[in-house]
N, C-alpha and C positions, 0 to 999 in steps of 0.2 A: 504494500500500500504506500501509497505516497504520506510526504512526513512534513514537509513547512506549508503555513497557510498561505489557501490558496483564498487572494481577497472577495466579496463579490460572490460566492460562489453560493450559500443558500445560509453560512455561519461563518464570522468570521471581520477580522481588522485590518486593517492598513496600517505601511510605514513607509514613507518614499525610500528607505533606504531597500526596502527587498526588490525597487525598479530594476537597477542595474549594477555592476559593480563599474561601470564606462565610465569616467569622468564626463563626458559628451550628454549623456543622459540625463544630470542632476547640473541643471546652473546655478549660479552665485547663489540668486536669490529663492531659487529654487520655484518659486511660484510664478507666476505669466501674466496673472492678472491684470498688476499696473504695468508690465513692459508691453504688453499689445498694443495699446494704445500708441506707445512712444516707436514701435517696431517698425523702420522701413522696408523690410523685408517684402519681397512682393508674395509673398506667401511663410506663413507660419502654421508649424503643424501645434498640437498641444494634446494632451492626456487630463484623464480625470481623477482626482483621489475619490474612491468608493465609497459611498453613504451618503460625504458632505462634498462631493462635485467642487473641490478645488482644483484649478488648473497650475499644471506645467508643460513648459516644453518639452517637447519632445524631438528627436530626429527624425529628419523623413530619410528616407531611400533614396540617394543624389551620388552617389559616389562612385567615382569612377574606377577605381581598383575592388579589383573581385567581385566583380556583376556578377560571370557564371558562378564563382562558389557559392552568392547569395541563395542561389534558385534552389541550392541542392538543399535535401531535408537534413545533411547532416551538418548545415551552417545554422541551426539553431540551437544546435549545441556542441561544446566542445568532444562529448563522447553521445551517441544515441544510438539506440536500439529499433527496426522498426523490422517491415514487412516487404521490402525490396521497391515495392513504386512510392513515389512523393503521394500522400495524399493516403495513404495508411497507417493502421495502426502505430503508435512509436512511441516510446519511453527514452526520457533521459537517463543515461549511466552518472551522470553525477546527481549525489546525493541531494545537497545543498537547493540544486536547480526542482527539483520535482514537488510539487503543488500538494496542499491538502485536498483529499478528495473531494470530488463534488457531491452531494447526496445521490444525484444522477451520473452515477459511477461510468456508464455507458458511454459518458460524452468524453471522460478523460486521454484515451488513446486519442483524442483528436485535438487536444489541446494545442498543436499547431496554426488550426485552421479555425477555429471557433471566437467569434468577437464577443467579446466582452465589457464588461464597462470599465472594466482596467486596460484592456490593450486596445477600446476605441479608440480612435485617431479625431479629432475636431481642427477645422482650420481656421485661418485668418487670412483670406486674399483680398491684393488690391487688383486683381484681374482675374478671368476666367484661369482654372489650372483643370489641364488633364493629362492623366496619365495614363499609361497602355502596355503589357506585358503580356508576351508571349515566348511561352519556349517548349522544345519539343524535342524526342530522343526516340531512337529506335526505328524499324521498319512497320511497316503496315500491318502485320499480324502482331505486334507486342509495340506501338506506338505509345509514348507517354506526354500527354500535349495538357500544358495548362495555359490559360486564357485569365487576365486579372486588369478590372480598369476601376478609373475612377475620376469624378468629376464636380468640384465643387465651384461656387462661384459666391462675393458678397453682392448683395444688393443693399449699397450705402454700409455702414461705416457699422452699423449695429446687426443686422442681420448675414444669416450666410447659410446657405442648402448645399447638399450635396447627396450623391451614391458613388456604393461603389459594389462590386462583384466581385466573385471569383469563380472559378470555375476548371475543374481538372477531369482529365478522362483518361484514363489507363488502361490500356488493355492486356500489360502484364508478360514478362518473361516467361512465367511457368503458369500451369495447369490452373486455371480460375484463381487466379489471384488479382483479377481483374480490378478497379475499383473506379465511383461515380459520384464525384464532390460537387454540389452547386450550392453556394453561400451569397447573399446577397445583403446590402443595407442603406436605407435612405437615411439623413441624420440634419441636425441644422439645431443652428445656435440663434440666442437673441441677446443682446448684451448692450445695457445703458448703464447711466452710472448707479441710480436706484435698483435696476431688476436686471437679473440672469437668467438666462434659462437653456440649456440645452436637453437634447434628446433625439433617438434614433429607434426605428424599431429594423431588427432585424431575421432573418430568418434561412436555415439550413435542411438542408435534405443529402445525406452521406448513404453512399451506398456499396458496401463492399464484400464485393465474393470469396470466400472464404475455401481454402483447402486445406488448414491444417496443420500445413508444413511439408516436408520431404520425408517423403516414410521410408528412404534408405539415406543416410550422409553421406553414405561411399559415393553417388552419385558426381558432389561435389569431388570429394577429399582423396577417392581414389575412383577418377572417373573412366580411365584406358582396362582396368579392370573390372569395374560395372559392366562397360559396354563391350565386354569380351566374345556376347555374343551374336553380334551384329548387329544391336540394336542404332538408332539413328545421333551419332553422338554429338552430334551440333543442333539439335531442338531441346533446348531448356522446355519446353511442353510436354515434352516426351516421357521425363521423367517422373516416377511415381510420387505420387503424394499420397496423405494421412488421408481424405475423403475420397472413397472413391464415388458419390455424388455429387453434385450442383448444390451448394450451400452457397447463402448470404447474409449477411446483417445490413440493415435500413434504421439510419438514427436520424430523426429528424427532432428539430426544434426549432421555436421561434420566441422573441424576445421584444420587449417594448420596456424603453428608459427614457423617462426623466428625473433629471434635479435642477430643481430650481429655488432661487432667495431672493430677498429682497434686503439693500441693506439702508440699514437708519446711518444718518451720518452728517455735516456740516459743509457748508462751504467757506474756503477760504481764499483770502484775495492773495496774489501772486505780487510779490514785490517787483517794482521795475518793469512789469510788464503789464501792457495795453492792449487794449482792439483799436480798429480805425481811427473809433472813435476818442476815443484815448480814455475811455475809461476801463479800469483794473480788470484786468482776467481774474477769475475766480474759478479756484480747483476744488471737485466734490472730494472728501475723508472721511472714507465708511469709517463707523466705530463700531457697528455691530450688522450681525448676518440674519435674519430668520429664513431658515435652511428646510427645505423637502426634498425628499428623493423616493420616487416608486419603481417598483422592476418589479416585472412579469415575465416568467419564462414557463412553457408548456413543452415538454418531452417525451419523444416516444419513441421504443426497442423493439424491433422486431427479428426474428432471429428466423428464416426459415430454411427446411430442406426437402429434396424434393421425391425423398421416398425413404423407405424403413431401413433401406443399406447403412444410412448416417448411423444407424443404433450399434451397431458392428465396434464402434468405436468408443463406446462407452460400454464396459462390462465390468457385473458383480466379480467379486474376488469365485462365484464358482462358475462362471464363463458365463450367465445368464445378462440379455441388455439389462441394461443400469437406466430404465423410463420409468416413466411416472405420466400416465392417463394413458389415452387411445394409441394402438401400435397402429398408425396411418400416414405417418410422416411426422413431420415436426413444421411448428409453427408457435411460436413463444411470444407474447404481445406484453406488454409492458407500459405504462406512460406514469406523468407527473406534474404537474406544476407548482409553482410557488410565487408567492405573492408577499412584498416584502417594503414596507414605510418606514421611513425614517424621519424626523423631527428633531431638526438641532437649530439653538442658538448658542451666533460666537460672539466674541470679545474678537473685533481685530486686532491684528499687531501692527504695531508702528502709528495709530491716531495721533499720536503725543508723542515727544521727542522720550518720554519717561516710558511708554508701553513698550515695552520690551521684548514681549512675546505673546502670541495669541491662545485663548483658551476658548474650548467648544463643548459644550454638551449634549448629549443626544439621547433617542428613544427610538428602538426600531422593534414593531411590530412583524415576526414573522408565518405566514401561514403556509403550510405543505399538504397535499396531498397525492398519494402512491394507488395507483391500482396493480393486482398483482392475480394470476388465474387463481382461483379458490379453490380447496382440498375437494379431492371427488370423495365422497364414504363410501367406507368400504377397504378402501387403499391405506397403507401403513406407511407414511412417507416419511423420510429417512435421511441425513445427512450421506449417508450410505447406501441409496438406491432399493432400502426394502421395503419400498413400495414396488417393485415390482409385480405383475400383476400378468401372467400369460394369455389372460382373455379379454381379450378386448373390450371396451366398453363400448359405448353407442355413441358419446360426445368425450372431445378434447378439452379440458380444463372451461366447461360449459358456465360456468361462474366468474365472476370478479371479486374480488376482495379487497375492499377498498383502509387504509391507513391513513389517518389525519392527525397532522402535527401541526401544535403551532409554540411558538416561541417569543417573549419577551424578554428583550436585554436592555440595560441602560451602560450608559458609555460617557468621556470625558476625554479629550484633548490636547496637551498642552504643546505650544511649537513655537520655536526661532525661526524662520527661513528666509530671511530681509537679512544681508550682508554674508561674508563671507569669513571673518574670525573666525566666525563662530556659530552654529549653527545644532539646533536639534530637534527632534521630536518624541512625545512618549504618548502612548493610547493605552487605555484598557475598557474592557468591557464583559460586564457580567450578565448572566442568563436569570432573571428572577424569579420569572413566571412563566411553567411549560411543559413541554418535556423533555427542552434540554436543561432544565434546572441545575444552576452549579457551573455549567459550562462558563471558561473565563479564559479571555486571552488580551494577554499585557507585551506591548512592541516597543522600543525604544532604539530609538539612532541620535550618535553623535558625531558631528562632524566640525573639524578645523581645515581651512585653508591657508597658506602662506608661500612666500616665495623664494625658490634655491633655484641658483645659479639665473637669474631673471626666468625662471618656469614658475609654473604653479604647481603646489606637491599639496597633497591632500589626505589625511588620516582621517576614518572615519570607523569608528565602534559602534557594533550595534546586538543586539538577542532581543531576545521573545521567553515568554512562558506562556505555556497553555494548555488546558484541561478539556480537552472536546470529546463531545459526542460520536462516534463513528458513524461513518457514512450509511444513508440507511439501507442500501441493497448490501452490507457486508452485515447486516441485521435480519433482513427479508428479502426472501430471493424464491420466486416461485417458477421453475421450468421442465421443462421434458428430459434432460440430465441431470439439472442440478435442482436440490430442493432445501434450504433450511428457514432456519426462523431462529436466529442466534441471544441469549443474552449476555452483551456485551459489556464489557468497564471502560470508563470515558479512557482516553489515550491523555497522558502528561507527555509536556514536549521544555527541555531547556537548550537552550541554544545562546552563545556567546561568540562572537568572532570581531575581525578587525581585517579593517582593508588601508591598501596607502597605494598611493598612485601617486608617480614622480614625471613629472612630464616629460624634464632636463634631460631625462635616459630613458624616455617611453618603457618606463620598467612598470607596471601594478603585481602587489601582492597581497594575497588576503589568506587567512587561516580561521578556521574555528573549530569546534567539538556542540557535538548534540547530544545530550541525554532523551531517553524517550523510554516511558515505562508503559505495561499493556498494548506492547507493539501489533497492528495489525497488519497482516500477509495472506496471501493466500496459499494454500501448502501445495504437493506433490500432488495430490488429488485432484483442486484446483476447488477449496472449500476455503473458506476464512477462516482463519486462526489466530487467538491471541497470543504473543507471548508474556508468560507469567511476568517475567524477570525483566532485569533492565537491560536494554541496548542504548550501545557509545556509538558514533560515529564520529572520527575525526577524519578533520580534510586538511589543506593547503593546495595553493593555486598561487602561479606565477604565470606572468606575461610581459614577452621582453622582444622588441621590434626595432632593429636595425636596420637604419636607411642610410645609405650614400651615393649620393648623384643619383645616377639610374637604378642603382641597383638596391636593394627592397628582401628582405626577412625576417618573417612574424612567425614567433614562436610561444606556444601554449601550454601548459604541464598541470596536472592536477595528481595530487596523490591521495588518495581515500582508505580508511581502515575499520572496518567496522567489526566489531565485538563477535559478533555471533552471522557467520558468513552460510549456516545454514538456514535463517530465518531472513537472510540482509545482504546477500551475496554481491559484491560491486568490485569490478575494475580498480587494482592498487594505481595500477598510474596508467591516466591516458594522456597522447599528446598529439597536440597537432603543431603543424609547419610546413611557411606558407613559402617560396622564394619565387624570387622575379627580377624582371627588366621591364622599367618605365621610360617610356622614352616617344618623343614628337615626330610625325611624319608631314611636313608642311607644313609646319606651325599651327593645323587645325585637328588634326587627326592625332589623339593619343590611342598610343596601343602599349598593355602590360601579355608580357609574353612570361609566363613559370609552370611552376607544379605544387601541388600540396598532399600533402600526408596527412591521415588521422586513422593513429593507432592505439590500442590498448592491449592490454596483457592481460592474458588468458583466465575467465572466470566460471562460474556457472552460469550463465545467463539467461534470466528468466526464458518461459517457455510462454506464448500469445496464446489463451485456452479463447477460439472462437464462441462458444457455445454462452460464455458469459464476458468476454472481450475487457478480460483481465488477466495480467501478467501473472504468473507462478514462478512456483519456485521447482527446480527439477536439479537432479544431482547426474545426469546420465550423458551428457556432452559438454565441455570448454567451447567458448566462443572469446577468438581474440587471438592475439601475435599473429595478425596477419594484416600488415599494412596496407589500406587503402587510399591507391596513388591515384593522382587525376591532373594531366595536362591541360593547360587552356591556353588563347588567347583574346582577352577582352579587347574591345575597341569601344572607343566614346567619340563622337564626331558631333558638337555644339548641344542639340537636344536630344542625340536617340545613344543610348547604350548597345553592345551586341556582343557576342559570344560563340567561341568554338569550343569545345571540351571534348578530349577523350577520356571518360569515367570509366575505375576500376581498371586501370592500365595495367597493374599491377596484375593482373588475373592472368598475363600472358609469360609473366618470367618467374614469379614467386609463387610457391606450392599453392594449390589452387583451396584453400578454405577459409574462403568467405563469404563466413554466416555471419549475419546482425543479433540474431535472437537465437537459441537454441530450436535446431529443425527449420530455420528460416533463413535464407541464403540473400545474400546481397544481388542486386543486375549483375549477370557479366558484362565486360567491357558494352559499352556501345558510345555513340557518338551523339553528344548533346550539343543544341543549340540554343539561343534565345538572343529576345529584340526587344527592349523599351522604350517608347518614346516619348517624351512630356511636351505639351503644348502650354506654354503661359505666357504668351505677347499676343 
């Protein structure tokens, strides 16, 4: 199970310091608010903090070095785990980086692609901006093409709309691993000096075909001998897999956000300065905020297969399937929504040369509701499959079982984020009335700025504690394989670390350690399990990039230890590195020509169980000591980005095993391309 809070997500705080560890990411004053105004920028991007809809900046996507590595899924994180196409299942190998669960467990594998109210994007233009991405890899039978645009525009100085898309379609190296992403969102801001307000509603439909995995590795690992006996050994289709049916999972969901305030506050005259007419400018000074925020999200799982073959793959310990209702296929339906208020007033910081820091209070109303198929009588159902039941019944899980949760927390604020000394923040919030009763989680970051060697070098501390309730499908879980109904003990979490970033030497380092007691996982079975006792994980991360003249090398290292490596098993050290040549063709045309690496050392690595489209834990293959290499050459010419890559180069000279996930194999080589172009004159 995933282990830091994930904000936003149905329970749960904010800290700007979990944005990013970039220095780029977190500016001076950290908030946007009053620099929009002042910002000549012909476009600004900016992010929300969760509950109380404070803005920062944020970075857009403009850069000219490493376009093609951006597109690939394993540039959003230093080490990850996935299912071979973009746009599939995937986990982070580092600890640190992976989210508190969602209550809708089902959405987490896709935490790439999923908008949210923490990684919405909100703009600021003084002119129409569009943007357009395309890229695409492979031949006509296993083509991998994603499609991403976006188009906002202001009308006057207060208002601004926009959408944007995504869209990917995969048709997959091997045997139905196919997959069908279309995500969409309309959003728009309104901003005076008394009222804010933004919001967006959005909505996804994920659709991924499922086989399972490789039901021999020798395929990869020793493939001249697999194919010994004539079989066709250049169709990655060819090879067997775990399903021998047509399975899929279908997650769809949709989402509608506002927050919006109004702030009380003064006007003050402007010394020295005039209008035409020469009487004094006058600047509004919110001193206080009255804060709303609503979020509505509706969810739904569907799992099907398309005949009784899938049950082959699920068997009791005495060879009998491992079902639960009608033996007629499978078909597992699922859904959810949540509905979630928040009510804060704040103290701004900085009204008065004497407010120092700003303080917020809040109340957030949360309401859930689960439907889940309801017990057939008769049937013995069983963490263990005995319910089994050799005679068929007449209907498939002909019931719903409905589960209502609601939760009241109240919360408090306290924050610097005006100057650059000095800087911090701390939250916590408690659950009073519910049934997450008890639940609590306390965030705090601090941060100093100063300057060495004329750079800026940046130290910043930060932890959390926190007592949550576990996610509710590792509580309630109703399907045709798997069946429990768990009583669970909330999960404590301690976390302490420090990061420093030196610019002088493009060096960042950060280190911390996490205690976490009542760890939740899901085992070799592929059932939730706590563990009693307590789990450490400690990390450390360095990043150190050397430039001269043309020539360019980014290097990344993380080392990870965790306690109990049969409940928590992770990659001791992964690393990536990136080299190149930057250099002008005509004084218009830049091109970066290198190669990159991302490698880690050999661990158990979870197993992707489709049936519940959650990671496990398995003890029966390593995955890892196998570099994957990738050539490119980027080009930038005024507005359009572009891209050549040969991906998994390495597949042709270095021992061929590479798997991302246990039973799940990376693309072989193939040849990627892509195109972005931005319009804003």
């Amino acid at each position: 199970m995933q282990a830091q809070h994930r904000p936003g997500s149905g329970k749960g705080s904010f800290s700007l310091s979990n944005l990013s560890s970039a220095k780029s990411d977190i500016p001076d004053s950290l908030l946007v608010a009053d620099s929009l105004a002042l910002n000549n920028k012909r476009i600004t991007g900016y992010r929300l903090t969760p509950l109380l809809g404070e803005q920062y900046v944020a970075p857009m996507d403009t850069n000219t070095l490493n376009f093609g590595n951006s597109t690939l899924v394993e540039a959003n994180s230093l080490a990850v785990g996935y299912l071979a196409n973009i746009g599939s299942a995937a986990q982070t190998r580092i600890f640190s980086e992976r989210q508190e669960a969602r209550d809708f467990v089902f959405a987490d594998p896709y935490d790439y692609y999923i908008t949210t109210p923490e990684n919405a994007m909100f703009y600021n233009t003084k002119i129409p901006y569009t943007e357009v991405l395309y890229t695409t890899a492979g031949g006509s039978g296993n083509k991998e093409e994603r499609l991403k645009g976006m188009l906002t525009t202001n009308f006057g100085k207060q208002i601004n709309i926009g959408g944007d898309i995504d869209y990917i379609y995969a048709r997959g190296f091997y045997k139905n691993n196919g997959n069908k992403l279309l995500s969409y969102r309309l959003f728009g801001s309104y901003q005076t000096e008394r009222y804010e307000a933004h919001a967006y509603l959005s909505n996804f439909n994920f659709v991924n075909y499922e086989n399972g995995g490789l039901a021999n590795d020798s395929v990869i690992t020793h493939h001249d001998e697999y194919f010994a006996g004539g079989r066709n050994q250049d169709d990655p289709k060819a090879y067997d897999i775990r399903y021998a049916v047509k399975a899929w999972n279908r997650v769809r969901g949709k989402q509608y956000f506002l927050t919006h305030r109004y702030n009380l506050g003064f006007y003050r005259e402007l010394e020295e300065e005039t209008d035409t007419l020469g009487n004094p400018l006058k600047q509004f000074i919110p001193v206080s905020s009255i804060i709303h925020t609503i979020e509505y999200k509706d969810n739904r799982r569907r799992f099907v297969g398309e005949s009784t073959a899938l049950d082959n793959s699920y068997l009791n310990p005495d060879g009998t399937p491992r079902v639960y209702g009608l033996v007629t296929g499978v078909d597992d339906r699922t859904s959810y929504w949540n509905l979630r208020n928040t009510f804060g007033l704040s103290m701004r910081e900085g009204f008065q040369d004497w407010v120092k820091f700003g303080l917020t209070a809040f109340i957030t109303f949360d309401k859930r509701r689960f439907e889940l198929p309801a017990e057939i009588p008769g049937l013995n159902y069983g963490p263990t499959g005995s319910g089994y039941d050799p005679t068929p019944t007449s209907l498939n899980f002909p019931v719903s079982q409905r589960y209502d949760e609601f939760s009241t927390y109240i919360g408090a604020e306290i924050s610097k984020r005006l100057g650059s000394i000095l800087t911090y923040d701390a939250r916590g919030e408690l659950c009073v009335v519910g049934d997450d009763i008890g639940e609590f989680r306390a965030t705090g970051h601090l941060q100093t700025k100063f300057n060495l060697f004329n750079k800026d070098a940046i130290i910043r501390a930060e932890g959390y504690f926190k007592n949550v309730t576990p996610a509710f499908y590792t509580r309630h879980f109703h399907s045709r394989y798997f069946w429990w109904d768990n009583n669970l003990n909330m999960t404590q979490q301690i976390y302490a670390g420090a990061k420093i970033d030196l610019e002088s030497t493009r060096t960042q380092l950060s280190a911390g350690i996490e205690s976490i007691q009542n760890y939740v996982f899901f085992n070799k079975q592929g059932l939730p399990e706590q563990k009693s006792g307590n789990l450490q994980v400690l990390s450390a991360r360095v990043k150190q990039d050397i430039i001269y003249r043309a020539f360019g090398w980014e290097n990344e290292a993380a080392y990870q230890l965790s306690s109990d490596k049969d409940v928590l098993p992770l990659p001791q050290i992964s690393v990536y590195s990136n080299i190149y040549l930057k250099f002008k063709l005509a004084k218009v045309l830049t091109i970066q020509l290198g190669a990159n690496m991302y490698y880690n050392t050999a661990y158990y690595a979870p197993y992707y169980e489709p049936a519940t489209q959650q990671f496990q834990v398995q003890d029966e293959v390593k995955v890892g000591n196998y570099p994957l290499i990738n050539a490119y050459a980027n080009f930038h010419l005024k507005q359009a980005r572009f891209f050549v890559m040969a991906y998994n180069l390495s597949n042709k000279f270095v021992e061929p095993n590479y798997f991302s996930l246990a039973h799940y194999p990376l693309n072989p080589m193939v040849l990627k391309m892509g195109i972005s172009v931005t319009f804003n004159n």
